[in-house]
FITOR-494912 format. One record per residue: residue in three letters; x negated, y negated, z negated of N, C-alpha, C in turn. Coordinates in steps of 0.1 Angstrom, whole numbers, plus 5000, padded with zeros to 4 digits. Each point is the difference from the previous one (the first is absolute). Example, Ala and Ser with C-alpha at 12.3 -4.5 7.8 and 13.67 -1.06 7.14 Angstrom:
2
Ala486850574922500949885000499149885000
Ser500449895007499149895000500849894992
This chain:
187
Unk714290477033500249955013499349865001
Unk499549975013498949884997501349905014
Unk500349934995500649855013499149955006
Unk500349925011498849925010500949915006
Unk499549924997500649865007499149945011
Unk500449995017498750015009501149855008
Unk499149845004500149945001499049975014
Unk500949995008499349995012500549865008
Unk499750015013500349885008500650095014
Unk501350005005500750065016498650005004
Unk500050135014499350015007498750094995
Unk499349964988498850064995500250164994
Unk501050105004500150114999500350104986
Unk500349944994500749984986500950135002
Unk501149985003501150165001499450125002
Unk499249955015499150145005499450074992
Unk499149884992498550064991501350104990
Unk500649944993500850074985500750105002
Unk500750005013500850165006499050095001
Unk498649965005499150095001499250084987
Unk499949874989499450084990501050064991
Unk501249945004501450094990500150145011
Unk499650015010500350115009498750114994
Unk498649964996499250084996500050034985
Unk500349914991500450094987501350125001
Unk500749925004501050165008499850085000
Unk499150045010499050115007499250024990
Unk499450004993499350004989500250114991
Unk501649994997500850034991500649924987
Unk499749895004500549864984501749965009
Unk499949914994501449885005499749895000
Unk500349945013500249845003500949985002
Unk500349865000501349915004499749875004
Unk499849995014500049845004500749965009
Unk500749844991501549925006498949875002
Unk500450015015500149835007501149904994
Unk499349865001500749924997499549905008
Unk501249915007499549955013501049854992
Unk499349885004501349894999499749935013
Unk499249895004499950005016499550095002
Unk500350085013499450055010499049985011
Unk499349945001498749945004498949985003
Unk499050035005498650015001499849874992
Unk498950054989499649894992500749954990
Unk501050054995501249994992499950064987
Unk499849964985499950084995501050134998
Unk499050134997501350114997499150084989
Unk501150074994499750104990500650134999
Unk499250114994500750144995499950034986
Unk500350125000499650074986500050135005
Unk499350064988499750125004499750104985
Unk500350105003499750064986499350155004
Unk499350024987499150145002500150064990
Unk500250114999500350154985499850115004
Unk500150084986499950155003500750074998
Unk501149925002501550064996500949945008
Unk501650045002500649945010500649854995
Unk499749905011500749884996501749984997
Unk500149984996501550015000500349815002
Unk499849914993500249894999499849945018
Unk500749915002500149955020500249845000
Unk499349974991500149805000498649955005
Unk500549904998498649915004499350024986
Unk498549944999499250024988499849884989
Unk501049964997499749924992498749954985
Unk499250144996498849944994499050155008
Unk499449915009499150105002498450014994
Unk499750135000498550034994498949935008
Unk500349995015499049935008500649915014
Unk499449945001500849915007498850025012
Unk500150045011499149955013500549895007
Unk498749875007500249935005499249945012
Unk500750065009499650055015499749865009
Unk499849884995499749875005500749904989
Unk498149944994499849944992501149925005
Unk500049915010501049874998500849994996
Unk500950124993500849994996500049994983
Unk498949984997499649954988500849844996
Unk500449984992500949835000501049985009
Unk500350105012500850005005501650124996
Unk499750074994500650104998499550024983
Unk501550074991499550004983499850155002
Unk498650015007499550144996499550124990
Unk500249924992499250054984501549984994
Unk501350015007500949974987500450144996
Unk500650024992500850104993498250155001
Unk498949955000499150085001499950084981
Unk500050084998499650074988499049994997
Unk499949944982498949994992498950115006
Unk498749994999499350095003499550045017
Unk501149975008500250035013499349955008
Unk499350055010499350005009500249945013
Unk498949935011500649925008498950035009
Unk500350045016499050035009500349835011
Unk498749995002500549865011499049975010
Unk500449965013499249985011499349885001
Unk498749984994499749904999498449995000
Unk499449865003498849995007499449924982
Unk500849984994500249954985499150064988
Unk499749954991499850094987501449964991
Unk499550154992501649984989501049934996
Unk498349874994500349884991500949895010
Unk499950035012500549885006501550035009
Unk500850164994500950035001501549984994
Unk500149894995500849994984500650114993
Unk499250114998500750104992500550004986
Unk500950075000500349954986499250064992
Unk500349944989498650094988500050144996
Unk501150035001500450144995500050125013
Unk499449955012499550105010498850044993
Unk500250185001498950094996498749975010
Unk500450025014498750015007501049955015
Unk498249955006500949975017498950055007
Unk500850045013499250085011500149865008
Unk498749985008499749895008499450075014
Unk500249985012499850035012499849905012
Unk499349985010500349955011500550045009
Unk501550075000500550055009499949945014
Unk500549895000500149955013498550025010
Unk499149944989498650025007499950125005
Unk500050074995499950195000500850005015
Unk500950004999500950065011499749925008
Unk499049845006500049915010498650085004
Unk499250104993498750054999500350115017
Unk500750044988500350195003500750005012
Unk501749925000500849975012500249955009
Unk499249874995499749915008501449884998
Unk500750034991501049914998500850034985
Unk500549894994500250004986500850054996
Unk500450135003501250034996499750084986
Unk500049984989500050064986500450134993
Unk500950035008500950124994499050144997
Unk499050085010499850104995498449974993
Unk499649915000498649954996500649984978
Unk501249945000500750024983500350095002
Unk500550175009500750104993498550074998
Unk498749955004499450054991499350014988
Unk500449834997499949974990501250054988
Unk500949975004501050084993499750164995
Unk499550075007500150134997498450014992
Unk499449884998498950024990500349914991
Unk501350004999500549884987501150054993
Unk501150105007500750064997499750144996
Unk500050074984500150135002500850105008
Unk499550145001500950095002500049985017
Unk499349885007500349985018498950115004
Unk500550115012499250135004498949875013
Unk498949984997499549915010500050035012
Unk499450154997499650075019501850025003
Unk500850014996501150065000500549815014
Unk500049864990500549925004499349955010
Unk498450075002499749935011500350125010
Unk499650085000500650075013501349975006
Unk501249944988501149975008499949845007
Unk499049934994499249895008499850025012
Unk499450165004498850015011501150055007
Unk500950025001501550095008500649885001
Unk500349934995501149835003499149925009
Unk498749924994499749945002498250045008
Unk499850065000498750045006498949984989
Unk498750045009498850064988499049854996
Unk500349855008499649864992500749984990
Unk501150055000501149954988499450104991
Unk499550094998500250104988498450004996
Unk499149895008498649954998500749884990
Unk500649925003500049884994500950044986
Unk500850084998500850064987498950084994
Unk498750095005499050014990499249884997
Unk499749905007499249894996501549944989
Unk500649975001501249904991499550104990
Unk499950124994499550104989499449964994
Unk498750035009498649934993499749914999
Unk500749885003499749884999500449914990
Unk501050084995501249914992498850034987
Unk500349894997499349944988501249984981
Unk500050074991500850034994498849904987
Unk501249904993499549924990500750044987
Unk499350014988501450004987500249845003
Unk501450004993500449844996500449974988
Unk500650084993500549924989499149974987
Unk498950045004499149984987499249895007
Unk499750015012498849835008501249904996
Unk501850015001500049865002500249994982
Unk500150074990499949944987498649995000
Unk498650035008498949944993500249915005
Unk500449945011499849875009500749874991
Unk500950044992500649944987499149894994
C-alpha cells in the first residue's frame, strides 16, 4: 500500500483533484482511500488529505501518519507548514514549484522529487491558476498503478477538454530528480 500526504491551500481544488483520481483507480480495479482534512475553512487557508493506493482492500481509516510521498500543491507553504514531517526514509515528494530541488529544504533521506510549474501550466492552458488537474497529471506520472487515459477522461467529463490538456502537460512536464545521493554529494 503506498500513503500520500497532499498539502494544499482552500480554494485551489485539492478535494476535487483526489476524489477524482481515488474515483479512477477504483474503476481500474485497485483501491483508494481519500480523507479530507480541513482545519480553517478558507480560501487560502492551509488544508490537507491523505490518501492511500493498493492492490488489495484497505482496511486501515486514519489519517497517514508516515507517508511514502508527500505532494505539495503550493510551494508557500514550504516554512509555513511541517510538510516533510513524519515523511518515510526513502520517500518521495512531488511539489509545485518554479524552484530547483536544492532550494526546497528536503530532507536528506528523500529518494527523488518531482518538480512542476503547475500554477504556470494551468495560468497557460486556463487562463487562471488553479493547480488541481495540471498535478493530477503529474501525480499519475509519479504514482504507480494510476490508469492515465482512464483519469483523464474522467478530467474531460468533470471538468472539460483544457483541463485534461493541462493534466497531460503537468505529465510531461514534471521533471523527476534522485535526492538522496545529490544531497550526500553536496556534503
Amino acid at each position: 500500500m503506498m500513503e500520500i500526504r497532499v498539502h494544499s491551500k482552500g480554494g485551489q481544488g485539492a478535494v476535487q483533484a483526489n476524489r477524482m483520481l481515488c474515483r479512477s483507480i477504483v474503476q481500474a480495479g485497485g483501491y483508494a482511500q481519500f480523507i479530507p482534512a480541513f482545519g480553517v475553512e478558507r480560501k487560502g487557508s492551509p488544508v490537507f488529505g491523505f490518501f492511500r493506493v493498493s492492490d488489495a482492500p484497505i482496511r486501515v481509516n486514519s489519517q497517514v501518519y508516515s507517508p511514502d510521498l508527500v505532494v505539495i500543491m503550493d510551494e508557500s507553504l514550504l516554512g509555513a507548514v511541517d510538510v516533510y514531517a513524519g515523511l518515510k526514509p526513502g520517500g518521495r515528494v512531488l511539489v509545485n514549484t518554479k524552484r530547483r530541488p536544492d532550494q526546497l529544504g528536503l530532507p536528506d533521506d528523500v529518494s527523488s522529487v518531482g518538480v512542476l510549474d503547475a500554477f504556470g501550466i494551468a495560468g497557460e492552458v486556463l487562463g487562471r491558476s488553479i493547480p488541481n488537474t495540471t498535478l493530477l497529471g503529474a501525480i499519475a506520472a509519479f504514482v504507480p498503478g494510476v490508469d492515465r487515459e482512464r483519469l483523464f477522461g474522467l478530467i474531460g467529463a468533470k471538468f472539460g477538454e483544457a483541463n485534461v490538456r493541462a493534466a497531460q502537460r503537468g505529465a510531461e512536464e514534471l521533471r523527476v530528480h534522485p535526492w538522496a545521493e545529490s544531497a550526500k554529494e553536496a556534503e
